[in-house]
C-alpha positions, 0 to 999 in steps of 0.5 A: 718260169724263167728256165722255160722262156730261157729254153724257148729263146735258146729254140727261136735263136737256134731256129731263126737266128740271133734277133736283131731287136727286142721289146718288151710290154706289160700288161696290167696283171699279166707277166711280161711279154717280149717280142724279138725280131729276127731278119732273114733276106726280104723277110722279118719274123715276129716272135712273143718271148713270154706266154709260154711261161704259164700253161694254158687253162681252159676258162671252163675250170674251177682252178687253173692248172699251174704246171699242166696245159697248152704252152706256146708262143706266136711267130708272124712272118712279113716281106721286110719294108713294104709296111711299118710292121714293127709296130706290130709289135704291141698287137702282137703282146696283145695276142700272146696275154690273151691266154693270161688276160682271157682265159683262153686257149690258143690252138690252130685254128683259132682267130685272134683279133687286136680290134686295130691294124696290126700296123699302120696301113694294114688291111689286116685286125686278126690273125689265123693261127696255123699249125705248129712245126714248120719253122721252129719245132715243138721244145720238149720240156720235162715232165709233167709240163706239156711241150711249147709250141710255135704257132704261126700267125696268118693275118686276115682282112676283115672279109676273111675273117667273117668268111672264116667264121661261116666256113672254117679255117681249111675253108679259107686256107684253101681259098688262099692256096687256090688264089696263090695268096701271098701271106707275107705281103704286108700289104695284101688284098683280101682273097677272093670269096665268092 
């Protein structure tokens, strides 16, 4: 576990540069979760340090699997001083214990919810997870272990989100290329829906 987070922070900090601030939360039950912040220019990146340490299970199985399955971790980018945004920091463990606390697999796609602003003054309760590949790269483990992968998070306002539900995730991602959306505006309205 430790050689795995060890290789995963070496990946964030080839890829993102050295972070200028960490935290880290614990879960009742669940490992320890880090959170590192990395600022490039007028953007901040949020990335967990901490649920790529087990594989994912699928909550169907009798018995988890303990060196096979999905392993990732989640990257948030924001425009820098608009909102509070480190304080996303505890949704942002939140997410990444899902897998250990739900059971579930986190894959693109997929939403997440935190029931709560992601940060103070934030329209958004949920995030899309996206497509890996993009900023950072797949880290290749040895095997058996399946690779970690970097997932970004889209957030999502609460009518995106529903709209999302009916219609899908490229649905709605379309909706946001179409409309120009800014996705790193902390601060953003919804897309228009209709």
């Amino acid at each position: 576990m430790a050689e795995v987070l060890a290789l995963v922070e070496a990946r964030l900090r080839t890829a993102l540069g050295e972070p200028d601030a960490r935290a880290a939360v614990t879960f009742l039950g669940t490992d320890r979760i880090e959170v590192l912040r990395f600022t490039d220019g007028d953007l901040v990146r949020y990335a967990t340090l901490g649920m790529s340490a087990s594989p994912m299970s699928d909550p169907t199985a009798a018995l988890a699997d303990p060196v096979k399955g999905p392993r990732a971790e989640l990257v948030l980018t924001v425009r820098a001083g608009l909102a509070d945004t480190d304080k996303a920091l505890r949704p942002l463990a939140v997410l990444a214990a899902s897998p250990q606390v739900e059971g579930v697999v986190v894959a693109p796609g997929a939403s997440l919810d935190v029931g709560e602003p992601l940060w103070p003054g934030a329209p958004f309760t949920s995030v899309l997870v996206a497509e890996p590949g993009g900023l950072v790269e797949d880290l290749d483990l040895d095997e058996p272990l399946d690779p970690v992968r970097f997932l970004p998070l889209l957030p999502m306002t609460q009518n995106e989100a529903a709209w999302k539900r009916v219609h899908g995730a490229p649905a709605l991602q379309e909706k946001w290329l179409n409309g120009g959306t800014d996705l790193r505006d902390p601060l953003r309205r919804s897309v228009p829906l209709d």
